[in-house]
VOTORVEX-878046 format. One record per atom (N, C-alpha, C, O): atom name; x, y, z; residue number from 1; residue in one letter; chain. Coordinates in steps of 0.2 Angstrom, whole numbers. Atoms other than C-alpha are relative to their C-alpha. Layout:
% residues N
CA,X,Y,Z,NUM,a,A
...
This chain:
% residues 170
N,1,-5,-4,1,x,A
CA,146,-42,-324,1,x,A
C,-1,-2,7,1,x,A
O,-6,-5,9,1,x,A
N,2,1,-10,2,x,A
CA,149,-42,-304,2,x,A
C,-2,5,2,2,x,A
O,1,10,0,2,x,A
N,0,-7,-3,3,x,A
CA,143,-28,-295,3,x,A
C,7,1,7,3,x,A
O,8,-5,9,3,x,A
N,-5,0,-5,4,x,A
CA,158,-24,-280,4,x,A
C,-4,1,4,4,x,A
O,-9,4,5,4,x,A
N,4,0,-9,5,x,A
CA,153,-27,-263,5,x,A
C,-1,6,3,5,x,A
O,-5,6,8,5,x,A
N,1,-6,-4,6,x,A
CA,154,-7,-260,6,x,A
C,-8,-1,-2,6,x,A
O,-12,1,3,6,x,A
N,7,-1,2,7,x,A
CA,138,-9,-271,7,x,A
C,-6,-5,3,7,x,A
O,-12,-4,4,7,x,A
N,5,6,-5,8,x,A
CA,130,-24,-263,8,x,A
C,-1,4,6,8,x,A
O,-7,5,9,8,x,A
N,1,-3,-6,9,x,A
CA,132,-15,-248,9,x,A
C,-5,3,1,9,x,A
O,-10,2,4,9,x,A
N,4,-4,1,10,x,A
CA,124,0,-254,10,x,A
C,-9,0,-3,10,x,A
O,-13,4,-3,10,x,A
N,5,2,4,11,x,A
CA,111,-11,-262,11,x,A
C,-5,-3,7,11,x,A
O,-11,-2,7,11,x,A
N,1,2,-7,12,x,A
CA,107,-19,-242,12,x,A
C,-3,5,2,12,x,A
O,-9,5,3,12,x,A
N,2,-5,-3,13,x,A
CA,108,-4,-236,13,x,A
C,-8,4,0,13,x,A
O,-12,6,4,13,x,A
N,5,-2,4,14,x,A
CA,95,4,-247,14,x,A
C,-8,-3,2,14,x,A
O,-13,0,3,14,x,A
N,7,5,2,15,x,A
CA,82,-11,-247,15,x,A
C,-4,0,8,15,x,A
O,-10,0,9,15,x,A
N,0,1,-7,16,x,A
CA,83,-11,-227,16,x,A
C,-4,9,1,16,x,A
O,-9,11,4,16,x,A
N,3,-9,0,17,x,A
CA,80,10,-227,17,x,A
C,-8,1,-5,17,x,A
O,-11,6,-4,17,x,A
N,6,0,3,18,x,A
CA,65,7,-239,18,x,A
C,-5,-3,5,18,x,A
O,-10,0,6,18,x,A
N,4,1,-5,19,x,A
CA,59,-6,-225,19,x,A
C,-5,5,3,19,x,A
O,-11,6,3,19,x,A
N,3,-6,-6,20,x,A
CA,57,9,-212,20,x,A
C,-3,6,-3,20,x,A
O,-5,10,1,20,x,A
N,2,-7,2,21,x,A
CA,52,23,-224,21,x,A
C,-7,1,4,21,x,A
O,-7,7,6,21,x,A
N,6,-2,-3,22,x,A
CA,34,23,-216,22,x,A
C,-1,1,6,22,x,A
O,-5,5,8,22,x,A
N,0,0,-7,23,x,A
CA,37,21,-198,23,x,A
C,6,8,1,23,x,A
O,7,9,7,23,x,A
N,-5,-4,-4,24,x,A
CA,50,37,-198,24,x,A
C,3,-2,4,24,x,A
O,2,-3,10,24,x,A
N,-4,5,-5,25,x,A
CA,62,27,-193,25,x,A
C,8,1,-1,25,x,A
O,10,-4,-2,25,x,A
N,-5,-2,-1,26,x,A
CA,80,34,-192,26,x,A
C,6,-8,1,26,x,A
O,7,-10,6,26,x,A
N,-4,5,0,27,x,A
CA,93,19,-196,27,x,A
C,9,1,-2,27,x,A
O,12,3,-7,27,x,A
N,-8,-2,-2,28,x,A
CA,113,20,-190,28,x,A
C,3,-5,-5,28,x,A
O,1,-11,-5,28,x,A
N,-7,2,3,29,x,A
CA,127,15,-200,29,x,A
C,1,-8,5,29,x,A
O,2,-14,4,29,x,A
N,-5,5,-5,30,x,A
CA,134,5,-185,30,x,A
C,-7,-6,1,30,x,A
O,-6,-11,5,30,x,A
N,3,4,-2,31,x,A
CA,117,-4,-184,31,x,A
C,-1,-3,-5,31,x,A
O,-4,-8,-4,31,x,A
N,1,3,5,32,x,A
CA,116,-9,-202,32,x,A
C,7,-6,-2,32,x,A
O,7,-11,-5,32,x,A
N,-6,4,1,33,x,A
CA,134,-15,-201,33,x,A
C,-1,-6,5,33,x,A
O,0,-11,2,33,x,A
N,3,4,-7,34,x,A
CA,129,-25,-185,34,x,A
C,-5,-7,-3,34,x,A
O,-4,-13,-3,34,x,A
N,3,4,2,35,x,A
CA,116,-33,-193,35,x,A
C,-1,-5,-7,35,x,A
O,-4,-9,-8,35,x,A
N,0,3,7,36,x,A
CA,118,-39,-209,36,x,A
C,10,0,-1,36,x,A
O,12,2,-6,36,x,A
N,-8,1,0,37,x,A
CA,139,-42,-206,37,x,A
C,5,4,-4,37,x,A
O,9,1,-7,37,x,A
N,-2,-2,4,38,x,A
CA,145,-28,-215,38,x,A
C,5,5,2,38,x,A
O,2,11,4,38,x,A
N,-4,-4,-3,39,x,A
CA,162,-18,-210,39,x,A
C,-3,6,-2,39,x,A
O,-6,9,-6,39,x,A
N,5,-6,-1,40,x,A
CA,156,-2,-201,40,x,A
C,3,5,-4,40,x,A
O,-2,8,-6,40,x,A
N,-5,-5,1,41,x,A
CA,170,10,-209,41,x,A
C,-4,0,-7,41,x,A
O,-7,5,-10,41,x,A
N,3,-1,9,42,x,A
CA,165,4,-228,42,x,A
C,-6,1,-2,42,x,A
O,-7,3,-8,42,x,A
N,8,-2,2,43,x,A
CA,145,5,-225,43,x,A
C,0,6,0,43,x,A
O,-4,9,-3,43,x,A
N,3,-6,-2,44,x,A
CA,149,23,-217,44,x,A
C,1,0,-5,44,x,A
O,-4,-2,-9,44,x,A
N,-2,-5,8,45,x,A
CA,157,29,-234,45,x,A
C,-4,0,-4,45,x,A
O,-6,6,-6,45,x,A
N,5,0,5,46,x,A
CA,145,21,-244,46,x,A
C,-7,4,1,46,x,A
O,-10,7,-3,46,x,A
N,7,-6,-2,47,x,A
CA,130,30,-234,47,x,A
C,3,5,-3,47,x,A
O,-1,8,-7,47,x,A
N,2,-5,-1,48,x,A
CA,138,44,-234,48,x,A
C,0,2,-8,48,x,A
O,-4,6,-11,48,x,A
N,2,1,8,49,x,A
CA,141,42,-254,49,x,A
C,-5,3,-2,49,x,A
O,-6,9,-3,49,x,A
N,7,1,1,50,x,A
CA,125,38,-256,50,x,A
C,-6,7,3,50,x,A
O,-10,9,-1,50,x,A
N,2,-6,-2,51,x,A
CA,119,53,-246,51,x,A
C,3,8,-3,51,x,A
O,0,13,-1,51,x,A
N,-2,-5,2,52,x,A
CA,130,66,-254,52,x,A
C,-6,2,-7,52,x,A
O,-9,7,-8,52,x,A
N,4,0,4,53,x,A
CA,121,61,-269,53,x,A
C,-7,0,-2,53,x,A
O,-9,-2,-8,53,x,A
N,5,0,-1,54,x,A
CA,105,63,-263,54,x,A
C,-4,-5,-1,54,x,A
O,-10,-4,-2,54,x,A
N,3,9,-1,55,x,A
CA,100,44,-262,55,x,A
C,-4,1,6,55,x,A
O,-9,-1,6,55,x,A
N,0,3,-5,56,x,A
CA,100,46,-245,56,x,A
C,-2,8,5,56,x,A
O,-2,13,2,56,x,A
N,0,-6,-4,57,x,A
CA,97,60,-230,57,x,A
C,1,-2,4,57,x,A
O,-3,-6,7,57,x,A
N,-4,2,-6,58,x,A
CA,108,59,-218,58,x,A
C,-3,4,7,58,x,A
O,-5,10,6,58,x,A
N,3,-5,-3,59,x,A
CA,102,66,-200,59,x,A
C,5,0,7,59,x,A
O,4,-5,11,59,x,A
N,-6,0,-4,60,x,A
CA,117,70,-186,60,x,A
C,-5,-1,8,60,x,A
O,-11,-2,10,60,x,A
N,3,1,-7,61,x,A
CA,116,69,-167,61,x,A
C,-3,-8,1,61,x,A
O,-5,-13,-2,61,x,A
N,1,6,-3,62,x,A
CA,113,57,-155,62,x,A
C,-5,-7,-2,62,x,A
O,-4,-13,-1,62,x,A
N,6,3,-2,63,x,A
CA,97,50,-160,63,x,A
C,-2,-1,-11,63,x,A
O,-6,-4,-13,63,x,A
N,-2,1,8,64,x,A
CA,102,52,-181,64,x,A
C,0,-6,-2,64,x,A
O,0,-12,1,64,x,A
N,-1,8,7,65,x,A
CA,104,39,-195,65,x,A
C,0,3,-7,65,x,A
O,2,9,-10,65,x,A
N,2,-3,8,66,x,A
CA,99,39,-212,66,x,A
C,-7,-2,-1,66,x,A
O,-9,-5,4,66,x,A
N,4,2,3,67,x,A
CA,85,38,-223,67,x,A
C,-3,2,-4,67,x,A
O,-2,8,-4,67,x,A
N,-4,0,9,68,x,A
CA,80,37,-241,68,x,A
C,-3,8,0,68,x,A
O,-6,10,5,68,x,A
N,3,-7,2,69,x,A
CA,77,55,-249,69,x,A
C,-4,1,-2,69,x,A
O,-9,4,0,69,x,A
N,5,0,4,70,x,A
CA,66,50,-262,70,x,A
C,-5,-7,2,70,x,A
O,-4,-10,7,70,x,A
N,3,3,-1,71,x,A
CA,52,39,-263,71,x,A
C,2,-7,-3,71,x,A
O,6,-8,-8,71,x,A
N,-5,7,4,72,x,A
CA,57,20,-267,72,x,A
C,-3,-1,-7,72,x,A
O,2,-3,-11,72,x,A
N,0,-3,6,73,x,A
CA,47,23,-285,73,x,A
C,7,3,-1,73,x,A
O,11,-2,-3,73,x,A
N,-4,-4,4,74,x,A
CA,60,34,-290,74,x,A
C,7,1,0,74,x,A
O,11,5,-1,74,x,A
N,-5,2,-3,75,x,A
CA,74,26,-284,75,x,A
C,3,-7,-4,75,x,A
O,1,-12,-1,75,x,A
N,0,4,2,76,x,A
CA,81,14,-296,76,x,A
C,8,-5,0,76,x,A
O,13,-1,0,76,x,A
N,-8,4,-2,77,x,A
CA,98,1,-295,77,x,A
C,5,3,-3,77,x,A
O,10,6,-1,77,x,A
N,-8,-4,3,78,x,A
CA,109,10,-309,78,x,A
C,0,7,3,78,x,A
O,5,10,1,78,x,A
N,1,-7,-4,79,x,A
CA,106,26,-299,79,x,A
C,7,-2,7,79,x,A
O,13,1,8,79,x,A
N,-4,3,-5,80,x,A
CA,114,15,-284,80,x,A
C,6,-3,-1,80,x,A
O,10,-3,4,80,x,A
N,-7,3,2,81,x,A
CA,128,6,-294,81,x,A
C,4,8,-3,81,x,A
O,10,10,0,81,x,A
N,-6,-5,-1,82,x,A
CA,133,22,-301,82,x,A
C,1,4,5,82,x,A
O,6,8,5,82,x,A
N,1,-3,-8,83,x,A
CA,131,30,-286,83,x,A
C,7,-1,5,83,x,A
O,10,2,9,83,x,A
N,-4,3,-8,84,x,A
CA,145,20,-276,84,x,A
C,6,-3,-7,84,x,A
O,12,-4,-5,84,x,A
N,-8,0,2,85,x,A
CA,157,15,-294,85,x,A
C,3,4,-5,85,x,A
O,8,4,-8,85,x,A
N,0,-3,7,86,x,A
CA,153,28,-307,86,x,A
C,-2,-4,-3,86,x,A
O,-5,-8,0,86,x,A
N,2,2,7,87,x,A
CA,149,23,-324,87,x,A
C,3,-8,-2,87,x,A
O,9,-8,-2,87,x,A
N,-4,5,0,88,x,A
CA,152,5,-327,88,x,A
C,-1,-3,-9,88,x,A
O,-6,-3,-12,88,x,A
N,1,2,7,89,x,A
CA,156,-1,-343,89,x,A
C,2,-10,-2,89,x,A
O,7,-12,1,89,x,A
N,-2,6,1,90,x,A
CA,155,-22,-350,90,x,A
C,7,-1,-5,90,x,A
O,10,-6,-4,90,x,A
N,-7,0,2,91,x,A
CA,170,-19,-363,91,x,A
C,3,4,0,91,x,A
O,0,10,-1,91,x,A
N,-6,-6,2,92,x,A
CA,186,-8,-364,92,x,A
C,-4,7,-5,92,x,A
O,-5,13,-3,92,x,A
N,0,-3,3,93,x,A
CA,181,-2,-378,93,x,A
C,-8,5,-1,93,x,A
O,-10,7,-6,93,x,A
N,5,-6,-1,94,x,A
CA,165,9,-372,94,x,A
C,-2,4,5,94,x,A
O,-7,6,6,94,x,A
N,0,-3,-2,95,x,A
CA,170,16,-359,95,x,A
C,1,11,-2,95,x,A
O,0,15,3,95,x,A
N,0,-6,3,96,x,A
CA,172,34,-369,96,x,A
C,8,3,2,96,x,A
O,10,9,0,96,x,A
N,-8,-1,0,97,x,A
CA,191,34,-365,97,x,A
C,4,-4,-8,97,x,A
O,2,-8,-12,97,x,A
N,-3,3,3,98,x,A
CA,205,29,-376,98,x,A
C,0,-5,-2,98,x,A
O,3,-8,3,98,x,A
N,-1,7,-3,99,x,A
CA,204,12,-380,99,x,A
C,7,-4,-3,99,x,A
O,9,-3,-9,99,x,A
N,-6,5,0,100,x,A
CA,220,0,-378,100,x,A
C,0,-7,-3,100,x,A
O,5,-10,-4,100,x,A
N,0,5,1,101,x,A
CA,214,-14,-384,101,x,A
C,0,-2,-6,101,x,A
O,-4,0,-10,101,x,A
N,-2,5,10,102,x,A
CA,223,-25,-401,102,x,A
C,-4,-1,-5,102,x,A
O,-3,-2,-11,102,x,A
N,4,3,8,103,x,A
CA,208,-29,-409,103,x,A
C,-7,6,0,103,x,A
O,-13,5,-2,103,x,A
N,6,-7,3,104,x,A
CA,198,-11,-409,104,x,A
C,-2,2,-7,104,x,A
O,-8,3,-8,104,x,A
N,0,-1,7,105,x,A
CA,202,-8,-427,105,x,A
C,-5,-5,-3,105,x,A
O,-10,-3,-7,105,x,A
N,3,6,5,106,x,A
CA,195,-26,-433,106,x,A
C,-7,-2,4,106,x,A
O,-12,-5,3,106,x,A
N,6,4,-7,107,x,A
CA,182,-29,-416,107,x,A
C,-7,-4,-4,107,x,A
O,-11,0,-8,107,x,A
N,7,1,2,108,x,A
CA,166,-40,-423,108,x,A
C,-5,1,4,108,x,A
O,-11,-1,2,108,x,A
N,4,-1,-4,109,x,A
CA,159,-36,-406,109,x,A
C,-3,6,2,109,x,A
O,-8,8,5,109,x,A
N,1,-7,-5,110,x,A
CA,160,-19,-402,110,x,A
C,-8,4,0,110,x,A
O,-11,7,5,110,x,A
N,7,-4,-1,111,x,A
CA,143,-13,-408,111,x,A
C,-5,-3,2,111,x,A
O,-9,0,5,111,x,A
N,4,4,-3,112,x,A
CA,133,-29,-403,112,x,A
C,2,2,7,112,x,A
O,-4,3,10,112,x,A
N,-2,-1,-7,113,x,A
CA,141,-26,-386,113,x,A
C,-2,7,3,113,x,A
O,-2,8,9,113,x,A
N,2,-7,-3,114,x,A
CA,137,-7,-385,114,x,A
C,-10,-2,2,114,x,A
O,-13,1,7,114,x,A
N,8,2,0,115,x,A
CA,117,-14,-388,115,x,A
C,-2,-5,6,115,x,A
O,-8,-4,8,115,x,A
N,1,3,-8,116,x,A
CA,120,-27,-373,116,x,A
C,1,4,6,116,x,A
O,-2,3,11,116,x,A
N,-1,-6,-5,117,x,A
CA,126,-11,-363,117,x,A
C,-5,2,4,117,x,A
O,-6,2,10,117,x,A
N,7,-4,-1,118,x,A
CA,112,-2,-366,118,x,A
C,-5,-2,2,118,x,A
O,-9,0,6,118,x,A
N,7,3,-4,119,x,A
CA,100,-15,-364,119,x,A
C,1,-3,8,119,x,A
O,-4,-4,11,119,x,A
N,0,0,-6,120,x,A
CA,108,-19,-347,120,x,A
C,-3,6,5,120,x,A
O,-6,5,10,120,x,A
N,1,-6,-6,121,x,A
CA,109,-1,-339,121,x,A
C,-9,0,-2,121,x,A
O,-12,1,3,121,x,A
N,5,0,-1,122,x,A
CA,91,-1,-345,122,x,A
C,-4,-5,4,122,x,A
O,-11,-5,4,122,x,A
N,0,6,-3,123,x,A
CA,88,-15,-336,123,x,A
C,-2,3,6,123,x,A
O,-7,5,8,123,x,A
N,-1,-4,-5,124,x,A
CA,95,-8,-321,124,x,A
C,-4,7,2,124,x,A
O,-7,8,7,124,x,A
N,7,-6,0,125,x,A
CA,85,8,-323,125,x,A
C,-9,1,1,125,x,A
O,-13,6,2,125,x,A
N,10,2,0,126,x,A
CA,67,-2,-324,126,x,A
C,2,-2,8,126,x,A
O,-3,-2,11,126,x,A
N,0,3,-7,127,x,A
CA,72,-8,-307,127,x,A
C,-1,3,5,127,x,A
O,5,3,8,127,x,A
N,1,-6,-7,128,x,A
CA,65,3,-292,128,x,A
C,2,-6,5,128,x,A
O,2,-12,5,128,x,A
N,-1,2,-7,129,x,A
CA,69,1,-276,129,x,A
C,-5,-5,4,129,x,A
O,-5,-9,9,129,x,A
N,8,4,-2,130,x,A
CA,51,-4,-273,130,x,A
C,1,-7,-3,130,x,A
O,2,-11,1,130,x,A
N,-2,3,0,131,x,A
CA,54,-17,-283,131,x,A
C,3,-7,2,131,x,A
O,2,-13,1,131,x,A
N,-7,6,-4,132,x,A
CA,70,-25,-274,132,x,A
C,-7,-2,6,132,x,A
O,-11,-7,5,132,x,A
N,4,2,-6,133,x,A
CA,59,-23,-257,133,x,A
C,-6,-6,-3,133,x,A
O,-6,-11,-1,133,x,A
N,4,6,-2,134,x,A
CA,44,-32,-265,134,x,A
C,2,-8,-1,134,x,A
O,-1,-13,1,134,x,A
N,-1,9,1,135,x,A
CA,52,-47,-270,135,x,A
C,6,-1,6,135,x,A
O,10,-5,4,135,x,A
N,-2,2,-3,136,x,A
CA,62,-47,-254,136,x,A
C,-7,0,5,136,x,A
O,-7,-6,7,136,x,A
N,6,1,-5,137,x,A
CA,45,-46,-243,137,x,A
C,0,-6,-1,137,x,A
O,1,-10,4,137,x,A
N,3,4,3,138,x,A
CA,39,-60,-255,138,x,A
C,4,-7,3,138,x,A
O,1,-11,7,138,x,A
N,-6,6,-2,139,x,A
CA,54,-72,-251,139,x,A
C,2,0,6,139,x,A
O,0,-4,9,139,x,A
N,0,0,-4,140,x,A
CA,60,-67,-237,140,x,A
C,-4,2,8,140,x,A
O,0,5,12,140,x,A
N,5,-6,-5,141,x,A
CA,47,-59,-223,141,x,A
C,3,-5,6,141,x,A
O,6,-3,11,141,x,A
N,1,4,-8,142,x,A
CA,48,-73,-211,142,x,A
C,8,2,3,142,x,A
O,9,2,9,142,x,A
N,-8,-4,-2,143,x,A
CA,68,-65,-208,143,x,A
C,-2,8,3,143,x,A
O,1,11,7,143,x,A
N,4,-5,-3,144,x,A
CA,58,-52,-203,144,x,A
C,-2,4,3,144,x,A
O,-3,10,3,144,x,A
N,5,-2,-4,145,x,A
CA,47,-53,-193,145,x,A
C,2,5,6,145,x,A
O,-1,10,7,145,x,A
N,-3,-4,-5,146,x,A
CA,55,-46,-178,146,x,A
C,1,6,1,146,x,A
O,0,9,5,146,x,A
N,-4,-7,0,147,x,A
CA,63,-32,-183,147,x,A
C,-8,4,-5,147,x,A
O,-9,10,-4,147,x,A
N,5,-2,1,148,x,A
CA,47,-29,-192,148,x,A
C,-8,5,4,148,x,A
O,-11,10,2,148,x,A
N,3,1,-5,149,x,A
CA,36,-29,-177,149,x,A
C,2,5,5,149,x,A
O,-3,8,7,149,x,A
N,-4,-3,-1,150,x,A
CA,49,-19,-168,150,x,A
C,-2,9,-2,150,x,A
O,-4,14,2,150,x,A
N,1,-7,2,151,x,A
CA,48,-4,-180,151,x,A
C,-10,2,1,151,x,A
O,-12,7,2,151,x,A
N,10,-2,0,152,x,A
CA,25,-5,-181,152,x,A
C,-1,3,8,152,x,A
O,-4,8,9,152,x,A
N,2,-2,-8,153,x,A
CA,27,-4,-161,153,x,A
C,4,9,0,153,x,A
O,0,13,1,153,x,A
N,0,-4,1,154,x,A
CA,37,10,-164,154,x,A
C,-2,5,-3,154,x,A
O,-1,10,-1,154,x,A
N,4,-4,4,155,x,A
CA,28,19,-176,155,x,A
C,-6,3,4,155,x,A
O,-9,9,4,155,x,A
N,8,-1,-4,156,x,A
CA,12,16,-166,156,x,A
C,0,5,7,156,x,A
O,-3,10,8,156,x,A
N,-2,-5,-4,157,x,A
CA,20,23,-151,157,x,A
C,1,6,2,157,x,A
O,0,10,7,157,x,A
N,1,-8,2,158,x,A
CA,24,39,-159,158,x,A
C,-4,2,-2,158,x,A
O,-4,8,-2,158,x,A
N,5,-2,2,159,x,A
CA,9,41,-167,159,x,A
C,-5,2,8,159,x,A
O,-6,8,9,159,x,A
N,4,0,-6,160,x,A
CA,-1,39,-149,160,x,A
C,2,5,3,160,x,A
O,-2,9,6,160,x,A
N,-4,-5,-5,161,x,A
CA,11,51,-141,161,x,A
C,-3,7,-3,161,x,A
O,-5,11,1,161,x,A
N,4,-4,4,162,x,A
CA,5,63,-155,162,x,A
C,-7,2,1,162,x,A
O,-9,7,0,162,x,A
N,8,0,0,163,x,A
CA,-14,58,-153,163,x,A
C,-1,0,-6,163,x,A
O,-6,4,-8,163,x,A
N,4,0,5,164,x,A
CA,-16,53,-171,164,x,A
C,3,-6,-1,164,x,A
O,9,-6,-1,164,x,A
N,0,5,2,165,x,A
CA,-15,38,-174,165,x,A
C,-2,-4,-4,165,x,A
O,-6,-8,-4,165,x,A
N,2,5,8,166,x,A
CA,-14,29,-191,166,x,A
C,4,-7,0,166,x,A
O,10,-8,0,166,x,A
N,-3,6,1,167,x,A
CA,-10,11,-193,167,x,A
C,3,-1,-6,167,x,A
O,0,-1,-11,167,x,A
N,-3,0,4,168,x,A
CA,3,10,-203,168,x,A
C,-1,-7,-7,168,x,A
O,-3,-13,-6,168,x,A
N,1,5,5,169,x,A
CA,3,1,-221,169,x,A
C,7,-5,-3,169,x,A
O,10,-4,-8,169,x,A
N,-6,4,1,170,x,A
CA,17,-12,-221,170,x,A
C,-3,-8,-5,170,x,A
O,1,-12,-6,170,x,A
């Protein structure tokens, strides 16, 4: 099983918009592609995907972007794979179509392989978005720090401008 780069993308995308959920942080398509080297045309799509189906909430005008709908809890990777390929299936013969393949009648795999399926997309389904982020914090933070740093001064900024000011928990 590969996932397709639309979903890698979507999976980037996602982990990076989980970053900023606390700072209300509005994050552009064109600044995701930017960053992380990702043709801008093919992230807009997948955002806007990903936002059709309420992953994502999109926000127009000048000063717009995206960012997540739900909480990173309740946001899990097969939600995001089928999100951006549909329904993916490891053999022919369980996808819920006709199957074409010679050796359906005699198969000794097909029901072991429906049980690999299943314990995949289950797989896929324990795996929140919280999750991905903490084992990217974990591994990679020091990649981070800047653009980290960056969104807290922002946050703190707006918060001051408000007159309430809470230290955010990153």
């Amino acid at each position: 099983m590969k996932f397709s780069k639309r979903v890698e993308y979507a999976l980037i995308a996602m982990v990076e918009l989980a970053r900023y959920r606390e700072v209300d942080h509005l994050v552009t398509a064109r600044r995701l592609a930017r960053e992380y080297r990702i043709p801008q045309e093919i992230l807009s799509k997948v955002l806007q995907k990903l936002a059709k189906i309420g992953l994502l909430q999109s926000v127009q005008g000048v000063k717009g972007g995206y960012t997540l709908a739900r909480k990173i809890e309740q946001i899990n990777m097969l939600e995001v794979v089928e999100s951006i390929d549909g329904p993916f299936h490891l053999v022919a013969c369980h996808t819920g179509r006709p199957c074409d393949c010679d050796q359906f009648l005699f198969c000794n795999i097909q029901t072991p392989m429906q049980y690999v399926q299943e314990e995949f997309m289950q797989l896929l389904r324990n795996i929140s978005l919280k999750d991905l982020l903490t084992r990217m914090k974990g591994d990679f933070s020091w990649v981070y720090r800047e653009q980290y740093e960056n969104a807290k001064d922002h946050f703190e900024q707006k918060q001051l401008k408000k007159g309430q000011f809470v230290k955010p928990n990153m």
